[in-house]
N, C-alpha and C positions, 0 to 999 in steps of 0.2 A: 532279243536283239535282232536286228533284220539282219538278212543274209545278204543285203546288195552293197555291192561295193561304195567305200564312202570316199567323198573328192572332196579334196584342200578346196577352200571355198578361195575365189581369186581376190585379189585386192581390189575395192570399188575404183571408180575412176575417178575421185576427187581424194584432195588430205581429210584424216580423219573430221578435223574441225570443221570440214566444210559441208558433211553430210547433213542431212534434215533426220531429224529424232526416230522415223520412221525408218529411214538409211543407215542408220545408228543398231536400232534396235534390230533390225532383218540383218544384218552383217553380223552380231551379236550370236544371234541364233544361229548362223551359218557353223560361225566358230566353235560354239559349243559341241554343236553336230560332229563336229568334225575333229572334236579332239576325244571324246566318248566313245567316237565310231573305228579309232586307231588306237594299235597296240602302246601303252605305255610308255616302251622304252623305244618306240618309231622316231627318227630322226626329225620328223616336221611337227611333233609335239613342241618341243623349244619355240619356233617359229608361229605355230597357230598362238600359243599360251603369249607371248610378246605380244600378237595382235588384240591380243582377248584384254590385255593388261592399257595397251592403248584406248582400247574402247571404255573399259572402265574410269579412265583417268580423263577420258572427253565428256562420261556424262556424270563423274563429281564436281567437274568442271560448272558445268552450265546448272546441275543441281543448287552449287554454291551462288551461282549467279541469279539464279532464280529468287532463291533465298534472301538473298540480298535486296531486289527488288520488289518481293513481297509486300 
């Protein structure tokens, strides 16, 4: 595990739905970062995992829509 300090990744500057798949997926990985890199029972756990939970529920979202237009 690295030794450098790990940082809440900030909220992008659009609503989830409005990011591009790429903006989706980089924000994704921010989150993950960043709940792996804090202690378990850290207060902003709650918070990053709700965002991590939004990101998943935007790209079953558009998966389902995909699917559909398959």
């Amino acid at each position: 595990m690295s030794t450098e300090p790990v940082t809440a990744p900030g909220r992008p500057p659009h609503k989830t739905s409005e990011l591009t798949t790429s903006e989706l997926a980089r924000w994704r990985r921010e989150l993950e970062q960043a709940i792996t890199g804090i202690a378990p029972g850290a207060p902003a756990q709650a918070d990053l995992r709700n965002a991590l939970a939004e990101v998943d529920a935007e790209e079953e979202d558009r998966a389902r829509i995909a699917a559909r237009h398959a």
